[in-house]
DRENDO-1510 file (C-alpha; in Angstrom, 1 decimal, always signed):
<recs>
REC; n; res; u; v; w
REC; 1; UNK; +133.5; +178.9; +34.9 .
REC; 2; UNK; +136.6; +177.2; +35.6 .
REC; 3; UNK; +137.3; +174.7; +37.9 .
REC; 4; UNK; +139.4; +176.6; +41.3 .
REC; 5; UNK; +140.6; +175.3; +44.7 .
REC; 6; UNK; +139.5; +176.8; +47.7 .
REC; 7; UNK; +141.6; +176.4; +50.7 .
REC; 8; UNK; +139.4; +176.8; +55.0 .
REC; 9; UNK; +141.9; +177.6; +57.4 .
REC; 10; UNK; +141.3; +178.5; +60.8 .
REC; 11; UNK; +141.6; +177.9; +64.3 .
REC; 12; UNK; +139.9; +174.8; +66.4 .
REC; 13; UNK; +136.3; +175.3; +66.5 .
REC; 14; UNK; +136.1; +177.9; +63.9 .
REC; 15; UNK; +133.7; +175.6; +61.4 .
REC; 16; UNK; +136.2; +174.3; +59.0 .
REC; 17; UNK; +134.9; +171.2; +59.3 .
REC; 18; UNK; +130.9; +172.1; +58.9 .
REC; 19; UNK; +131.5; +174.5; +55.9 .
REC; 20; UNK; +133.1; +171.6; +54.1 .
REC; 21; UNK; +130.5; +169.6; +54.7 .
REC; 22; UNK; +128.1; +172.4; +53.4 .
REC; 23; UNK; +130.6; +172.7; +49.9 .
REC; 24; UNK; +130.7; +169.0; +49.8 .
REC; 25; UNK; +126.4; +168.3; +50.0 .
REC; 26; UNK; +126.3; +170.9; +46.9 .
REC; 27; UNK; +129.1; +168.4; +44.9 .
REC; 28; UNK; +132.1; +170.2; +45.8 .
REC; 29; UNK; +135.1; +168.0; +46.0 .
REC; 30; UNK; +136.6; +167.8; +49.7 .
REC; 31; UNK; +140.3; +167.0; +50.8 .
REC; 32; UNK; +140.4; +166.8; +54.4 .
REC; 33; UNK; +144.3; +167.5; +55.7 .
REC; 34; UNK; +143.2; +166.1; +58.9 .
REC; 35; UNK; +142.0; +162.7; +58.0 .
REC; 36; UNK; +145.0; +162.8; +55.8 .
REC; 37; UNK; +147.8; +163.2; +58.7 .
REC; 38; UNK; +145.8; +160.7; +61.0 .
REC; 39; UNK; +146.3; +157.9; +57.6 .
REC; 40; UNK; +150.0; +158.8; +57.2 .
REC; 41; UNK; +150.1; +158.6; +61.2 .
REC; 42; UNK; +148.1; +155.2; +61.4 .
REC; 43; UNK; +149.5; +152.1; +61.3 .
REC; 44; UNK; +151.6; +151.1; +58.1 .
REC; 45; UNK; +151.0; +155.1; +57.2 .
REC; 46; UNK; +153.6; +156.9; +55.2 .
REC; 47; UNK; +154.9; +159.2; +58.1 .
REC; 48; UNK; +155.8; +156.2; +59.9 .
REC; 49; UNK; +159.1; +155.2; +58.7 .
REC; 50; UNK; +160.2; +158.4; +58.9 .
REC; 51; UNK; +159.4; +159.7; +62.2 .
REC; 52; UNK; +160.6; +156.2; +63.5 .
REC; 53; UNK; +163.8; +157.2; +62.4 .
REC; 54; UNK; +163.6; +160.2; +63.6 .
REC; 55; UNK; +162.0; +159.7; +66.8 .
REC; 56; UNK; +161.9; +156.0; +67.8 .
REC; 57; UNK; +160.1; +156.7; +70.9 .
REC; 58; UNK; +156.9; +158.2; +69.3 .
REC; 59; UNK; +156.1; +155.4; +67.8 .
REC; 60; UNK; +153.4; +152.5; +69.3 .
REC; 61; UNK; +151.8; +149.7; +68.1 .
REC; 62; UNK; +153.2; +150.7; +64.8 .
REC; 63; UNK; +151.8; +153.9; +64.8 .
REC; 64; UNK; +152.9; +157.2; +65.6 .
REC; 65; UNK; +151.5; +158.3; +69.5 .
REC; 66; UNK; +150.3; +162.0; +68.8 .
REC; 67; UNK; +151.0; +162.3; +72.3 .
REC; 68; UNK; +154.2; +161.0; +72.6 .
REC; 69; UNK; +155.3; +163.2; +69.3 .
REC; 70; UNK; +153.4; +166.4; +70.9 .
REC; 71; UNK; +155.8; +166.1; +74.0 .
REC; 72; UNK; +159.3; +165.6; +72.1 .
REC; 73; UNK; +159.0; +168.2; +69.9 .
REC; 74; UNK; +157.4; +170.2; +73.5 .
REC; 75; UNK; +160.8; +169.3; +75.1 .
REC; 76; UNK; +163.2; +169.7; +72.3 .
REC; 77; UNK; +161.6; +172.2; +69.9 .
</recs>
């Protein structure tokens, strides 16, 4: 069989993350999109720049607040 990408969606508490971690114990290959934002969010991460430019006041510690982002876009959608 050929090799095929499989995409969970869903809303919070739905089990996205504990069916990946069933497909990943039988070998499957896992990309989480959530540990992915938080890297690019973190500290030197690629989103930084950007949304620094964009919005200067999300940004602390070098790192994009997902708090402070969450309530610009909130007031100013």
């Amino acid at each position: 069989m050929s090799p095929f990408r499989l995409g969970l969606t869903g809303s919070i508490g739905m089990g996205k993350t504990a069916t990946a971690r069933l497909f990943a114990e039988e070998g499957c290959a896992v990309w989480d999109a959530d540990a992915a934002v938080h890297r690019a969010y973190g500290r030197g991460g690629a989103a930084v720049a950007a949304l620094r430019h964009a919005f200067p006041e999300a940004i602390e510690d070098g790192a994009v607040s997902r708090d402070a982002l969450r309530r610009i876009i909130a007031t100013d959608p």
